[in-house]
C-alpha positions as a printed Julia matrix, in Angstrom:
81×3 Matrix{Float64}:
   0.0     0.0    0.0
   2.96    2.28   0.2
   2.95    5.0   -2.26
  -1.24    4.71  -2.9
  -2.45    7.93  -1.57
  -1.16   11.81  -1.08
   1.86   11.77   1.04
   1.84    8.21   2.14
   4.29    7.05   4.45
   4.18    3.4    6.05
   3.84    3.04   9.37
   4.3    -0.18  11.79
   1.86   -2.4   13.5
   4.24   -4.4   14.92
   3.84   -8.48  14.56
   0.01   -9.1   14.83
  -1.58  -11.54  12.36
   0.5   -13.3    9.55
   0.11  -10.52   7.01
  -0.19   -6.7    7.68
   0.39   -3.4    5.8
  -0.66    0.29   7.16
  -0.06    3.35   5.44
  -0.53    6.67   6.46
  -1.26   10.36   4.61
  -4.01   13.03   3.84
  -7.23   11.57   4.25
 -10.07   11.49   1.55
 -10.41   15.48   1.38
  -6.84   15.89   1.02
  -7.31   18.78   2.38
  -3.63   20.2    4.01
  -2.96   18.97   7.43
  -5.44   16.13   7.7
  -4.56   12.34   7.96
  -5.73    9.42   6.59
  -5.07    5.75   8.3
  -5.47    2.39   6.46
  -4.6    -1.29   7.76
  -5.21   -4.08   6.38
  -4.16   -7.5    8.71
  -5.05  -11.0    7.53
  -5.43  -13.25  10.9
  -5.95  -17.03   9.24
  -8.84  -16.89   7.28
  -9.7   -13.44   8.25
  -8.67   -9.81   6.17
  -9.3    -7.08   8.94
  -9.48   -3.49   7.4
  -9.14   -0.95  10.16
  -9.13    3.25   9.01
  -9.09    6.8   10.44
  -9.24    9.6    9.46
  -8.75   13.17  10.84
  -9.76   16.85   9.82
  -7.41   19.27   9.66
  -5.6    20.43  13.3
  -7.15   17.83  15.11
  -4.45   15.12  16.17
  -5.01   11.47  15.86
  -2.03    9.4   16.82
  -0.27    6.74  14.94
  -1.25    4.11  17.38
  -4.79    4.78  17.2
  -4.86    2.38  13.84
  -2.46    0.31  16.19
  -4.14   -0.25  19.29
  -7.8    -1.0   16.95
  -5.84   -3.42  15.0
  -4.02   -5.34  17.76
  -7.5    -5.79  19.12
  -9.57   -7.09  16.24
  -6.66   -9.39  15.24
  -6.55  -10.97  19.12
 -10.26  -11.38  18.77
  -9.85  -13.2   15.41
  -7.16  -15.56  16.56
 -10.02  -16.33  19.37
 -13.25  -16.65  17.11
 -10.81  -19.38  14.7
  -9.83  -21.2   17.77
């Protein structure tokens, strides 16, 4: 996913699931100063698509996409138990 949207820069999840990407830029308005989250984790048979997205001078941090991640991806590993 790095590269797909306005000033996309990867960021890291960390090791949850078998398969993750997350990128990070503008978000849809691409309007200046406003970020855009994406991450996609597969956990088994499960994709998980987790996003966020921020206006302009409001702060959302990087582990926001993190922290929603890490916990749909433990609950996944669960519900395939």
């Amino acid at each position: 996913m790095e590269g797909e949207g306005p000033e996309a820069r990867k960021l890291n999840l960390g090791a949850i699931g078998e398969r993750r990407d997350t990128v990070q830029g503008l978000n849809a308005s691409m309007d200046e100063g406003s970020k855009g989250m994406i991450a996609q984790v597969r956990v088994g048979t499960v994709i998980l698509l987790v996003t966020g997205e921020a206006a302009p001078k409001v702060d959302m941090a990087d582990t926001l996409i993190t922290k929603f991640a890490t916990t749909f991806s433990e609950r996944a590993q669960e519900a395939q138990k």
